[in-house]
N, CA, C and O atoms as a GROMACS GRO file, in nm:
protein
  352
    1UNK      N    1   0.084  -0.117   0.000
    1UNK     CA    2   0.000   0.000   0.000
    1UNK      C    3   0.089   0.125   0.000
    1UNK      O    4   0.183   0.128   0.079
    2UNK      N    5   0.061   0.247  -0.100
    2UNK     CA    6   0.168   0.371  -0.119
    2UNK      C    7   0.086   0.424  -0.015
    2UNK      O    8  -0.030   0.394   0.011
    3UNK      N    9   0.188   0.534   0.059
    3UNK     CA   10   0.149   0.661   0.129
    3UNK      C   11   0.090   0.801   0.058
    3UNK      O   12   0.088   0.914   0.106
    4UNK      N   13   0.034   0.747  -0.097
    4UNK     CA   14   0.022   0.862  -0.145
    4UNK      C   15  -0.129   0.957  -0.065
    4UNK      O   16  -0.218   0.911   0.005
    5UNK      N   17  -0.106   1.104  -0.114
    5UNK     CA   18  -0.214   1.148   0.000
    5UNK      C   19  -0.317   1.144  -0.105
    5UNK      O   20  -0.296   1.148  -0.226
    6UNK      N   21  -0.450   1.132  -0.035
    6UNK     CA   22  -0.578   1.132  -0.074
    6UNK      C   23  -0.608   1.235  -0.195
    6UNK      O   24  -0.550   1.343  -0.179
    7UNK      N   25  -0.688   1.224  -0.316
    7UNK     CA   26  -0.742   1.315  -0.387
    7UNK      C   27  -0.812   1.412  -0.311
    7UNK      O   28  -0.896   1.396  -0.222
    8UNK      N   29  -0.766   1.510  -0.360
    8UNK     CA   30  -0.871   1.660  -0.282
    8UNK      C   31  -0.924   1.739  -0.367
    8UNK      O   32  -0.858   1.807  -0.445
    9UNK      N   33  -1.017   1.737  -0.363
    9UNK     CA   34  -1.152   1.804  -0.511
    9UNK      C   35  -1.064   1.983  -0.521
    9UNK      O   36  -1.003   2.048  -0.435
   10UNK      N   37  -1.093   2.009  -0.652
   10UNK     CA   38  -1.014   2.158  -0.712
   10UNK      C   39  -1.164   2.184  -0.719
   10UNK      O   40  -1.243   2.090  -0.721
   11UNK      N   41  -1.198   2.301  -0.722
   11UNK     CA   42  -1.341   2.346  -0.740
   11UNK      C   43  -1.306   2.481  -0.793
   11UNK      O   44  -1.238   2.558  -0.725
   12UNK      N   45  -1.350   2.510  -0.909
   12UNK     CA   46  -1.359   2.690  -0.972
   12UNK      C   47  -1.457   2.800  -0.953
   12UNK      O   48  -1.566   2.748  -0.976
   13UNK      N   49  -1.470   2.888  -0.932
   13UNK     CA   50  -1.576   2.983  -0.919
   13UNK      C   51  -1.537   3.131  -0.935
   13UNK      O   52  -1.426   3.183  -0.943
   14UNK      N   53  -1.667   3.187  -0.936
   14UNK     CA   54  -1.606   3.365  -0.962
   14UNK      C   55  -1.640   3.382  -0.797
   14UNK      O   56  -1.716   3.328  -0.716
   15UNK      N   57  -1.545   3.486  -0.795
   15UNK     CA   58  -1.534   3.556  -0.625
   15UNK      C   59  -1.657   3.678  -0.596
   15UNK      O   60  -1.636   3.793  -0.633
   16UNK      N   61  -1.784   3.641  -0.526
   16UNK     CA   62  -1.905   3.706  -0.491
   16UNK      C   63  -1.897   3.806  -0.417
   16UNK      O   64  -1.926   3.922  -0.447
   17UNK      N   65  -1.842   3.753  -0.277
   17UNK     CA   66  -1.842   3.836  -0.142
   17UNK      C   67  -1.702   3.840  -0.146
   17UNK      O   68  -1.640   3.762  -0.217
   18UNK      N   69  -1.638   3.937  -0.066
   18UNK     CA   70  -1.554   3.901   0.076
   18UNK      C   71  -1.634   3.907   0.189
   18UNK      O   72  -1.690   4.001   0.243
   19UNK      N   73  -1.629   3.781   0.215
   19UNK     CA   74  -1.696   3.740   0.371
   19UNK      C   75  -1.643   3.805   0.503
   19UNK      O   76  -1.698   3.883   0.580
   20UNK      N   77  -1.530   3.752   0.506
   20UNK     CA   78  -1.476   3.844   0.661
   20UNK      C   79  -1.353   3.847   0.631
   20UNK      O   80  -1.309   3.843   0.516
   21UNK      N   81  -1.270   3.857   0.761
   21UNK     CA   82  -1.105   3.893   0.755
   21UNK      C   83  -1.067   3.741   0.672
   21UNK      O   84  -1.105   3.644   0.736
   22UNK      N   85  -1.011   3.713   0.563
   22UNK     CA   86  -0.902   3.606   0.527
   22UNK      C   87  -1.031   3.530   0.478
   22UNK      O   88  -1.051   3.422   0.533
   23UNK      N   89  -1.136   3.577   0.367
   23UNK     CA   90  -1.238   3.452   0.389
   23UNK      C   91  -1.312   3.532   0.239
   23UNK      O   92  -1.325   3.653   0.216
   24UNK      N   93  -1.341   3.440   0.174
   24UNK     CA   94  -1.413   3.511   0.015
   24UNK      C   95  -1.480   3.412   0.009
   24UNK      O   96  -1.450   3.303   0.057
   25UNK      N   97  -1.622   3.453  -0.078
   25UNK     CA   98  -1.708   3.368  -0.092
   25UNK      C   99  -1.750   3.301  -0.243
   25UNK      O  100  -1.805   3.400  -0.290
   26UNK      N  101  -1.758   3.219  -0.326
   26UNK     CA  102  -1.743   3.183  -0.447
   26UNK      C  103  -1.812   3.142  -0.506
   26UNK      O  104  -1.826   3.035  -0.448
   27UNK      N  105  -1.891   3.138  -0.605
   27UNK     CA  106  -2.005   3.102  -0.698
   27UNK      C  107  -1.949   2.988  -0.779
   27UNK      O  108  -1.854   3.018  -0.853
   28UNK      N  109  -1.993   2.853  -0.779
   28UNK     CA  110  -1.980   2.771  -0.877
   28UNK      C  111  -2.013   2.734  -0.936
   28UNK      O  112  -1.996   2.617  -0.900
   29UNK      N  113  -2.063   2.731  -1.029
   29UNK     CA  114  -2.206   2.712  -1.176
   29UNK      C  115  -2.120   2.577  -1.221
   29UNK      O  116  -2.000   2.562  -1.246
   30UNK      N  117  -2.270   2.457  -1.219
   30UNK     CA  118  -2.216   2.304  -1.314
   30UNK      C  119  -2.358   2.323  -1.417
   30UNK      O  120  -2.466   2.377  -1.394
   31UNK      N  121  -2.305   2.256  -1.537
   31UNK     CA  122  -2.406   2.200  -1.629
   31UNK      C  123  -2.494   2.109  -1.579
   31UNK      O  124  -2.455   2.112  -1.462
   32UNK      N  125  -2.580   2.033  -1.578
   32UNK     CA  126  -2.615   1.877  -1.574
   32UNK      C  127  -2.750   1.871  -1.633
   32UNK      O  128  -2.811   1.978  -1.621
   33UNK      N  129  -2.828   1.757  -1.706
   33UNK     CA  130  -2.909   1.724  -1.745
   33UNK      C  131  -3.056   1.711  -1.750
   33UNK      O  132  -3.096   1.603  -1.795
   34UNK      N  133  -3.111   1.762  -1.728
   34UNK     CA  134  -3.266   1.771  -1.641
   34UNK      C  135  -3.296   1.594  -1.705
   34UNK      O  136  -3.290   1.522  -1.805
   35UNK      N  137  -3.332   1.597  -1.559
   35UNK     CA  138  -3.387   1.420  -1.599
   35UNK      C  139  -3.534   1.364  -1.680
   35UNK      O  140  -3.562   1.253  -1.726
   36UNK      N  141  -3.612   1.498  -1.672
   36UNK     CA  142  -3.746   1.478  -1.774
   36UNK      C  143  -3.746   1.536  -1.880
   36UNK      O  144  -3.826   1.502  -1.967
   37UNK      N  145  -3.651   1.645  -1.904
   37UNK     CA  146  -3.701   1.719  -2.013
   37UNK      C  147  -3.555   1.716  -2.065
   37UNK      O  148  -3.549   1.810  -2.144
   38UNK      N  149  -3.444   1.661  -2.060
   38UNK     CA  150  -3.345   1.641  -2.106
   38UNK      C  151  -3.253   1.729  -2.176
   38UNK      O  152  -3.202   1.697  -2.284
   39UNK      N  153  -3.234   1.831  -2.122
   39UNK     CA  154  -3.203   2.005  -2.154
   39UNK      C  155  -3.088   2.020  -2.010
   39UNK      O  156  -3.108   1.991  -1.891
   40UNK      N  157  -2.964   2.078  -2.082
   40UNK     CA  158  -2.879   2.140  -2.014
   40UNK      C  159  -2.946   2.230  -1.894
   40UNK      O  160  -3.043   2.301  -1.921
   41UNK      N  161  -2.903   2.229  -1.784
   41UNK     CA  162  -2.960   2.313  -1.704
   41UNK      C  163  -2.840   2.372  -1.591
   41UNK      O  164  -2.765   2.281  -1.553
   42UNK      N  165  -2.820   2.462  -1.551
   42UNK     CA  166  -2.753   2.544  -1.466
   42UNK      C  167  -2.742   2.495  -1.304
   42UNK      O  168  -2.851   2.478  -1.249
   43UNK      N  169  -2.640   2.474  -1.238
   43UNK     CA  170  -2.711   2.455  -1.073
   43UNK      C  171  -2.580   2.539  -1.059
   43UNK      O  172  -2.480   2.523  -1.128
   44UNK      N  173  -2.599   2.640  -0.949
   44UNK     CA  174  -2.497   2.700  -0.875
   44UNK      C  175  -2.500   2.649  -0.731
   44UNK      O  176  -2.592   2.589  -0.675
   45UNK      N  177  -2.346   2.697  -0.668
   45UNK     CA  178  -2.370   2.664  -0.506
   45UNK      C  179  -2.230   2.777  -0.457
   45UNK      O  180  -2.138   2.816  -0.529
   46UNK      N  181  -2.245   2.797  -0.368
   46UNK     CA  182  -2.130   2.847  -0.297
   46UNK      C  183  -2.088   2.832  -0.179
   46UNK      O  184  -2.152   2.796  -0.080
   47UNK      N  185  -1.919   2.874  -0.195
   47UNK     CA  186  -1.840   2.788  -0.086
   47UNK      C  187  -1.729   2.893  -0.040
   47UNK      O  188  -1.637   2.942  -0.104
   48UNK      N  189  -1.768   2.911   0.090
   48UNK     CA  190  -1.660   2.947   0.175
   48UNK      C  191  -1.500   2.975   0.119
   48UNK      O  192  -1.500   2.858   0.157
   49UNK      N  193  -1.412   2.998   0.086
   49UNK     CA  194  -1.315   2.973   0.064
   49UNK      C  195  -1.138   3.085   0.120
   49UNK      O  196  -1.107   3.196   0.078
   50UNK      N  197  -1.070   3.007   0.211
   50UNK     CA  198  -0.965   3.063   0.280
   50UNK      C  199  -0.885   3.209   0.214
   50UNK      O  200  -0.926   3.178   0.102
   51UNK      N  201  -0.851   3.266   0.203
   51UNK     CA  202  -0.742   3.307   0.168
   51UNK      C  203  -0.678   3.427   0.262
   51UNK      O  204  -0.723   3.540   0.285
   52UNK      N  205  -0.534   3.350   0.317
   52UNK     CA  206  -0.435   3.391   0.366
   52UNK      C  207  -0.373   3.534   0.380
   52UNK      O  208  -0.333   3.593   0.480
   53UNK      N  209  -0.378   3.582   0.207
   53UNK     CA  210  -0.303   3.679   0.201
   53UNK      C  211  -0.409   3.795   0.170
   53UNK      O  212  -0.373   3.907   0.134
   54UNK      N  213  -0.558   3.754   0.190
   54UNK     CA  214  -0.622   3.865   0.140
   54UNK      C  215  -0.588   3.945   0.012
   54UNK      O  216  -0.577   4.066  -0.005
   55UNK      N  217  -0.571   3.818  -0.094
   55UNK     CA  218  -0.526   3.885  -0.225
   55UNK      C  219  -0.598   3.894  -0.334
   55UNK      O  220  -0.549   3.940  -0.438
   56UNK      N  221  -0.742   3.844  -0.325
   56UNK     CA  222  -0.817   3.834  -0.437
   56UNK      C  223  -0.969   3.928  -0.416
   56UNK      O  224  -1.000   3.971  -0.304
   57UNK      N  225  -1.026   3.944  -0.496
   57UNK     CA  226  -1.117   4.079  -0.502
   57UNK      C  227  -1.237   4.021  -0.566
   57UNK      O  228  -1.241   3.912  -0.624
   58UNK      N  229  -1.349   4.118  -0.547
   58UNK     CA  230  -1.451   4.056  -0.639
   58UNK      C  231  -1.496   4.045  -0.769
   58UNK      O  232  -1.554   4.144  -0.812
   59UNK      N  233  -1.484   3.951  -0.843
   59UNK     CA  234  -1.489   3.943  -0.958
   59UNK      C  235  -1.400   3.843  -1.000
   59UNK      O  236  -1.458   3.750  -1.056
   60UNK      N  237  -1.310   3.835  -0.994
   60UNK     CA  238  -1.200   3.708  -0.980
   60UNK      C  239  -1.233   3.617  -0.997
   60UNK      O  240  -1.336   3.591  -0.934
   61UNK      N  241  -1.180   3.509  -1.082
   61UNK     CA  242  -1.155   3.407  -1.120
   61UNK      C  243  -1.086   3.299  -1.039
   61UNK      O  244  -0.972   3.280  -1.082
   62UNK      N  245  -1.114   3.233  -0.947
   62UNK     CA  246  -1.029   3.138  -0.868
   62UNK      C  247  -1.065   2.976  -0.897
   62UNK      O  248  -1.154   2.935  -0.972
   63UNK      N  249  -0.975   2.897  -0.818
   63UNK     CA  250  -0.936   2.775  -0.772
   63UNK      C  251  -0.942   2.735  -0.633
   63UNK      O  252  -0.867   2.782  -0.547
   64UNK      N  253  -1.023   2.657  -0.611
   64UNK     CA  254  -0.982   2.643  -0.492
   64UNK      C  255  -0.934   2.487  -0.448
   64UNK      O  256  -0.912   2.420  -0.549
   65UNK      N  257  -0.918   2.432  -0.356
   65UNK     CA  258  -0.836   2.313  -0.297
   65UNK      C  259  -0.926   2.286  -0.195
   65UNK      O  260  -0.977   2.379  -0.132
   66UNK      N  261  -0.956   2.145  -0.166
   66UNK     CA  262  -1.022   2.092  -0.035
   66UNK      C  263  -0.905   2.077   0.045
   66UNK      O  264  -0.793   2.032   0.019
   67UNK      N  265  -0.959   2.126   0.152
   67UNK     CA  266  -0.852   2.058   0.295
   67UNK      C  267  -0.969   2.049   0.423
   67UNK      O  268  -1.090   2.026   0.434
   68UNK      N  269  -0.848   2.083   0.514
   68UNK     CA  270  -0.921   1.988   0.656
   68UNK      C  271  -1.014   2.138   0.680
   68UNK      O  272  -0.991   2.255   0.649
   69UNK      N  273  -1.120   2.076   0.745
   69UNK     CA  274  -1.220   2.198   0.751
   69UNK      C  275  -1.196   2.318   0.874
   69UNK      O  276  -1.195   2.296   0.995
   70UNK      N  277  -1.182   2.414   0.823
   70UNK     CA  278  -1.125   2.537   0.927
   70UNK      C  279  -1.206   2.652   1.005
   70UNK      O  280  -1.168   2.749   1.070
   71UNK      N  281  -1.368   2.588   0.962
   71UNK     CA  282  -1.493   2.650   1.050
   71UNK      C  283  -1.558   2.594   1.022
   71UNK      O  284  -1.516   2.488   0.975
   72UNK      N  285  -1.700   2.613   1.024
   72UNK     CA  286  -1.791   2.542   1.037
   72UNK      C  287  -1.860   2.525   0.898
   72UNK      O  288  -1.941   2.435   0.875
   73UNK      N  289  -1.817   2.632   0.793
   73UNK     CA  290  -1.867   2.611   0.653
   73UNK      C  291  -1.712   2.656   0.566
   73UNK      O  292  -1.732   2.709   0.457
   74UNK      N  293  -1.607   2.643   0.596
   74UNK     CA  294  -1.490   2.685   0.555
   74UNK      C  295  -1.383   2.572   0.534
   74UNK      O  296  -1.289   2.554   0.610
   75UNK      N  297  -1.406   2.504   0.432
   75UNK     CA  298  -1.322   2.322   0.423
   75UNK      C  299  -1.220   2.379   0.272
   75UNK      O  300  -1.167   2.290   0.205
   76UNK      N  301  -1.205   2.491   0.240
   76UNK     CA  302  -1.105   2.520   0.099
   76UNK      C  303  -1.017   2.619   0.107
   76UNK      O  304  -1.037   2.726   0.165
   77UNK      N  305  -0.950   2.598   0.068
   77UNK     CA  306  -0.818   2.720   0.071
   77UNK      C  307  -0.817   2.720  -0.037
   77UNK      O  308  -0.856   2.632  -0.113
   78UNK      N  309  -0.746   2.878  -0.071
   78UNK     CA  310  -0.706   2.922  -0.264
   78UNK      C  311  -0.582   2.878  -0.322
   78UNK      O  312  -0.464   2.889  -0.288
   79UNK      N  313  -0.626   2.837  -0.394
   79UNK     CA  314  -0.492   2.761  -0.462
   79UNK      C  315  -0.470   2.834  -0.627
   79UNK      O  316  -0.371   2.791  -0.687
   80UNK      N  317  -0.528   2.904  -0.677
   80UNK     CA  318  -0.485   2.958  -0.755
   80UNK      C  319  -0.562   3.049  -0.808
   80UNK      O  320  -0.677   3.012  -0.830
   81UNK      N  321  -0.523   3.205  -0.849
   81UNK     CA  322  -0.577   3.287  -0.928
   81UNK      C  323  -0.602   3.270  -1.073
   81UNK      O  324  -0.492   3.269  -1.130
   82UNK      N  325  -0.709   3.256  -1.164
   82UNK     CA  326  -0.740   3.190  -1.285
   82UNK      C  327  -0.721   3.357  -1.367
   82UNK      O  328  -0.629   3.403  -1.434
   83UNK      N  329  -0.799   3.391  -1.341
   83UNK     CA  330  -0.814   3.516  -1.409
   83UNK      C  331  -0.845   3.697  -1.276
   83UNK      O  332  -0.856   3.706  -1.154
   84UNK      N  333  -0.847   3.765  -1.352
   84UNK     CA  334  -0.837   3.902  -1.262
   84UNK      C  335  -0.994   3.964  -1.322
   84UNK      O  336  -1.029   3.971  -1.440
   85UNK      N  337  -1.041   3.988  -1.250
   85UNK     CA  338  -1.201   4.088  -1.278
   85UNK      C  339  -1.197   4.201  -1.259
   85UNK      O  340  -1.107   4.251  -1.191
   86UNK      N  341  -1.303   4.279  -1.322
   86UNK     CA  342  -1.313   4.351  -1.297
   86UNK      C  343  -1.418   4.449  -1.168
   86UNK      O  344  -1.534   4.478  -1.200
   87UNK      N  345  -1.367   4.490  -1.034
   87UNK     CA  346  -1.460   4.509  -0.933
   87UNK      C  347  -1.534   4.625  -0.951
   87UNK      O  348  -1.490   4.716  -1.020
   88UNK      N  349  -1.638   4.631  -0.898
   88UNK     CA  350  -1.795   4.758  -0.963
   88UNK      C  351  -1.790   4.807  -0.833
   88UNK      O  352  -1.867   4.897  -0.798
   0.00000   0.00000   0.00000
């Protein structure tokens, strides 16, 4: 048996809120299938997500990383800036 570490889900979204100190909030839009009428359909959700350096803004394009959960709705840290937005 390897010690390799566990898969940890990457999840993308545009940056909604800044939630509080070190904490942004993220919109994630999936495709999936409507099961009766068989038409692309939209589901969004959003997720908590860490960031350290307080470096990303709203509108932003991110990545995020699962890890060990760090509040009570806060289980992702940023793992990468995708693109830069523009904030209103």
């Amino acid at each position: 048996m390897s010690n390799a570490q566990p898969h940890k889900r990457v999840i993308a979204g545009k940056v909604v809120t800044k939630t509080g100190d070190k904490s942004v909030t993220i919109l994630v839009e999936r495709r999936v299938m409507h099961l009766k009428y068989r038409k692309i359909v939209k589901r969004f959700k959003r997720y908590i997500v860490h960031d350290e350096n307080n470096s990303v803004k709203v509108g932003d394009v991110i990545e995020a990383i699962e890890c060990k959960p760090l509040s009570k709705r806060k289980a992702f840290t940023l793992h990468k800036v995708v693109s830069v937005g523009v904030e209103l």
